[in-house]
C-alpha positions in Angstrom: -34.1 -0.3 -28.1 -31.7 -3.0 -29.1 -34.0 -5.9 -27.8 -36.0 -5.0 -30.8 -33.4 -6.7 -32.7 -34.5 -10.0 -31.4 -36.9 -11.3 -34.1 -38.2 -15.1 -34.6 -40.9 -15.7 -37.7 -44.8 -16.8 -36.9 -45.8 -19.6 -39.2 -46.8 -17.1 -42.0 -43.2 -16.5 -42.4 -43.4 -12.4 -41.3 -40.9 -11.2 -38.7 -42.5 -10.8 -34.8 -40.3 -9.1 -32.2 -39.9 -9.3 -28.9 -40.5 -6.1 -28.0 -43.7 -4.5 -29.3 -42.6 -0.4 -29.7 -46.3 0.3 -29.7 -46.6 -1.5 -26.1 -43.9 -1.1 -24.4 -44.0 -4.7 -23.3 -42.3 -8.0 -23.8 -43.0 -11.6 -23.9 -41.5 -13.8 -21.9 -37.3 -13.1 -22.1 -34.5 -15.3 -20.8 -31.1 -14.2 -20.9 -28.0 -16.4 -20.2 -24.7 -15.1 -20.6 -21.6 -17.3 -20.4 -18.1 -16.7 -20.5 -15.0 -19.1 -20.4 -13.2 -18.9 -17.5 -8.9 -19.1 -17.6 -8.8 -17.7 -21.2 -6.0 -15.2 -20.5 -3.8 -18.6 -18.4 -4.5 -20.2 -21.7 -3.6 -17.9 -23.8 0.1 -17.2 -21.5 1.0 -20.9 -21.4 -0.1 -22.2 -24.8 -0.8 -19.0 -27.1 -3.2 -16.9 -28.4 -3.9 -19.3 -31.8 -5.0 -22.2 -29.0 -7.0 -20.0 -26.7 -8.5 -18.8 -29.8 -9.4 -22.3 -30.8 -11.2 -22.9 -27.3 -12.9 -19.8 -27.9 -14.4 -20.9 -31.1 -15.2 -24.7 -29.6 -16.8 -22.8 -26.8 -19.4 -20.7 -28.9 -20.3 -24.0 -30.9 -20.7 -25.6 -27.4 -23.3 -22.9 -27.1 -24.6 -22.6 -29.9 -25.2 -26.6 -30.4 -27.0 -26.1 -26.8 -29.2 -22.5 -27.4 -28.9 -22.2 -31.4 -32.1 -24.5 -32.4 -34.2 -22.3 -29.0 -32.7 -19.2 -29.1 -30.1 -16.4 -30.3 -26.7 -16.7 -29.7 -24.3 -13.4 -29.5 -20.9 -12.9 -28.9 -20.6 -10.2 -26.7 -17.3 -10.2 -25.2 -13.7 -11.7 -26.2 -14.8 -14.6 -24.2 -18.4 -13.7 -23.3 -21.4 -15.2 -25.0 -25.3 -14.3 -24.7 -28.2 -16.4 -25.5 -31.6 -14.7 -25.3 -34.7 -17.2 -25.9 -38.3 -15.6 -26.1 -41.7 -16.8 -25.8 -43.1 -19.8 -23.5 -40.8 -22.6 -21.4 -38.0 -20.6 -21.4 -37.1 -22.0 -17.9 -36.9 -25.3 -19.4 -35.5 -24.6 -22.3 -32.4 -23.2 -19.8 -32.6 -26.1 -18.0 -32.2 -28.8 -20.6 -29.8 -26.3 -22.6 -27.3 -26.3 -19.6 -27.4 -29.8 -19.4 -26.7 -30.1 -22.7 -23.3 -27.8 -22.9 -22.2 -29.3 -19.8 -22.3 -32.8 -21.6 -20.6 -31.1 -24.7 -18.0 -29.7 -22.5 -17.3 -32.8 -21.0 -16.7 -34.7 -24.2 -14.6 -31.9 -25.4 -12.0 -32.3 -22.4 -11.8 -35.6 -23.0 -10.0 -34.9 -26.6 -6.4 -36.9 -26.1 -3.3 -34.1 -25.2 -5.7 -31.4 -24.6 -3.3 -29.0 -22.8 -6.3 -27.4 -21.3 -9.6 -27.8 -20.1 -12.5 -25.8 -21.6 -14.6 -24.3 -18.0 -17.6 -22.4 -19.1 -19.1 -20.4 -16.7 -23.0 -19.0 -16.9 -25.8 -17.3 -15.4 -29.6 -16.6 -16.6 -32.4 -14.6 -15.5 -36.3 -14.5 -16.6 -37.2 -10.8 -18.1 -39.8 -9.6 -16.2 -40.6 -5.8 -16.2 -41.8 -5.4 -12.7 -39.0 -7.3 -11.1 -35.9 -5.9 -13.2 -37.5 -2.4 -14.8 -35.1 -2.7 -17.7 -33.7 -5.3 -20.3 -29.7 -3.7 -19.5 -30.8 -4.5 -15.7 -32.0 -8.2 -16.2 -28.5 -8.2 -18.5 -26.4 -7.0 -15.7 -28.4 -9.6 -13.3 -27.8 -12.9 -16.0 -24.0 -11.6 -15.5 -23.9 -11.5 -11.5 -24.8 -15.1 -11.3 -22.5 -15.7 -14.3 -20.1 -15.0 -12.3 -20.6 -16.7 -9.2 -21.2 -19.8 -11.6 -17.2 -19.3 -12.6 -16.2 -18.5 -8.7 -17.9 -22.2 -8.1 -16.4 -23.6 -11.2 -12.8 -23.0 -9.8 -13.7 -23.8 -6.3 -14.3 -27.2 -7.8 -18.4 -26.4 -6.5 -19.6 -27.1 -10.6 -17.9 -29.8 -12.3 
């Protein structure tokens, strides 16, 4: 049950988790996933050691957006989760994405940047009766993930 690994403290300091073993049930779960889109065109034109440093500016991107609401994982080479638990997690999203989209602006704005940073992403709400499983709803944040990134480089999200 790796979702039991998803902790935050209650105010008298003890761990709570997000999935209660002796239920079976979970309080309210979103999961975002993210991943930067053109990382391997990156790496090709300008080299690993610069697609490496985009991959670090995006995760603090992410984690300057999700990090004070939520836990931040990197999952992938490229590919990032966030999960946040308990109540307004929608809003919480919401003003998180606005957020990494204004970092991500200011961050391609950095004179002679040879490259953009895109970052593409995706969410869903955990909910047991409409996704069964936490690898489901995981699998479902990375579906719209992706159509986030087709839209990015159809010029659809700026």
């Amino acid at each position: 049950h790796t979702v039991r690994a998803l902790v935050r403290r209650n105010p008298e300091g003890e761990n709570e988790y997000a999935w209660n073993p002796d239920k079976g049930e979970i309080d309210e779960l979103l999961i975002c996933k993210f991943d930067m889109n053109d990382l391997r065109k990156i790496n090709d034109n300008y080299g690993h050691s610069y697609g490496d440093r985009h991959i670090i500016k995006c995760a603090e991107i992410i984690n300057q957006s999700f990090g004070k609401s939520g836990y931040t994982f990197r999952v992938d080479c490229d590919e990032f989760a966030v999960f946040v638990i308990g109540d307004g997690v929608e809003y919480i999203y919401e003003r998180g994405i606005l957020r990494l989209k204004e970092l991500e602006r200011e961050f391609n704005r950095t004179p002679n940047l040879l490259a953009p940073l895109r970052i593409g992403y995706g969410h869903v709400i955990y909910n047991s009766d409409t996704f069964g499983t936490v690898e489901k709803a995981v699998s479902g944040a990375d579906k719209k993930m992706y159509e986030c990134k087709d839209m990015i480089k159809k010029g659809a999200i700026v």
